[in-house]
N, C-alpha and C positions, 0 to 999 in steps of 0.2 A: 548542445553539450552532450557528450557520450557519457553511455551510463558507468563506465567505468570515473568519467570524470565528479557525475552525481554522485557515487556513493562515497568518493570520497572526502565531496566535499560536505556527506554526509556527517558521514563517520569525526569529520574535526568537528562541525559543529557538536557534535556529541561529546567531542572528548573536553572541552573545557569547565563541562560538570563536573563537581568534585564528588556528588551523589548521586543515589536513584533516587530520591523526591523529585531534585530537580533535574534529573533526564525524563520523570516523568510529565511532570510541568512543563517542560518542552515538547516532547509527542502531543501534550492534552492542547498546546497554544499553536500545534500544524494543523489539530483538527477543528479547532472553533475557526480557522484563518479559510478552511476550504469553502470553498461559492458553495452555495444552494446547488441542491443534485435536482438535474431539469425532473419534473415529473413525469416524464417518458420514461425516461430509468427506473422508477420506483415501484417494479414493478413486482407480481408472487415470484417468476423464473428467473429472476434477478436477485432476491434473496439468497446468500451463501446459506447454506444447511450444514449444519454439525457446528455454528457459532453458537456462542450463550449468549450473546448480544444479535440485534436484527444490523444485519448489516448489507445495502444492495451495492453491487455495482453493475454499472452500464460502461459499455465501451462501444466505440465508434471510428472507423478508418474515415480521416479526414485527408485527403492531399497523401495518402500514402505514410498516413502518421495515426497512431494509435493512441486516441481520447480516452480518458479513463476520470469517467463521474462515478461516486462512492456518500454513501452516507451509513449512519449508525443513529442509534439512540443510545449508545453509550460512549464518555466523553472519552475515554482511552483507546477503546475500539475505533470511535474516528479519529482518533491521532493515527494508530495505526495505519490503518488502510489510508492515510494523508501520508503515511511515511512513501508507502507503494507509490500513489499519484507524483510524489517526487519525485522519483525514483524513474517511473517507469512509462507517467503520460507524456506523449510528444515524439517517444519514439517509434522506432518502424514497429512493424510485428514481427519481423527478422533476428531486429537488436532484442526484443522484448527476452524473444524464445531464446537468444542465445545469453543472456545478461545470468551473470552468477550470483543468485541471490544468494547464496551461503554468505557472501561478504557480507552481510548486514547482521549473520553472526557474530562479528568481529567486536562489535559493540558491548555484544552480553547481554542484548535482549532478551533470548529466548529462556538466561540463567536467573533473569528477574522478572519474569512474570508468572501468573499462576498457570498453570498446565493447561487450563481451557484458553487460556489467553495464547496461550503458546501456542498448541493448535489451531488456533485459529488465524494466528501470522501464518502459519506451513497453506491452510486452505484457500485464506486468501490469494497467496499467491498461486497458487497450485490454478483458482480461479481468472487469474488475468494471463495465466502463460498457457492456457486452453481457448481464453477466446483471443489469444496472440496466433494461436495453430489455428486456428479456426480463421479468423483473420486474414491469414496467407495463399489462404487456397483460393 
């Protein structure tokens, strides 16, 4: 599935909420659904910096497809970064780099969360489309 097909099959999942409790409760039930993050990934250079929450992620070119393991210790911050893994693991580092993540503004995430939370959707990703570049070389 192209990630243009992902976020939009995002974005309807999202829209049959009538609120933000329960769009929250959705993000919070992508992140308890993510596997365990192998303990290769969990590592200090793997930790994003400028989150309020600890949040790692590892990524991995498999077969010319870019893996993406992630964890937190906070329960909405692993939704998030579960939002990305949807989004964004399994594809190339190609699709990765060229994918418009502005569409996952479309939602209204960024207008309902607190500012550190916000920033730290902007760095996460800011984090997998660096080691998508990195990735390609």
């Amino acid at each position: 599935m192209s990630y243009d097909e992902r976020i939009e099959e995002l974005l309807d999942d999202m829209s049959v909420f009538e609120d933000w409790t329960e769009k929250y409760e959705f993000i919070i039930s992508l992140g308890r659904k993510l596997p365990p993050m192998p303990e290769i990934y969990r590592k200090q250079n793997n930790l994003i910096k400028g989150c309020q929450s600890r949040v790692w992620v590892g990524t991995e070119v498999f077969m010319g497809r870019m893996m993406i393991h992630a964890d937190s210790d906070s329960l909405i911050t692993k939704g998030l970064i579960a939002l990305f893994i949807r989004l964004l693991s399994g594809l190339t580092p190609k699709e990765i780099i060229a994918a418009d993540l502005s569409k996952l503004d479309e939602c209204g995430l960024k207008e309902h969360l607190a500012s550190t939370r916000a920033n730290a959707l902007s760095t996460m990703a800011a984090t997998i489309v660096r080691a998508a570049e990195a990735a390609k070389c």
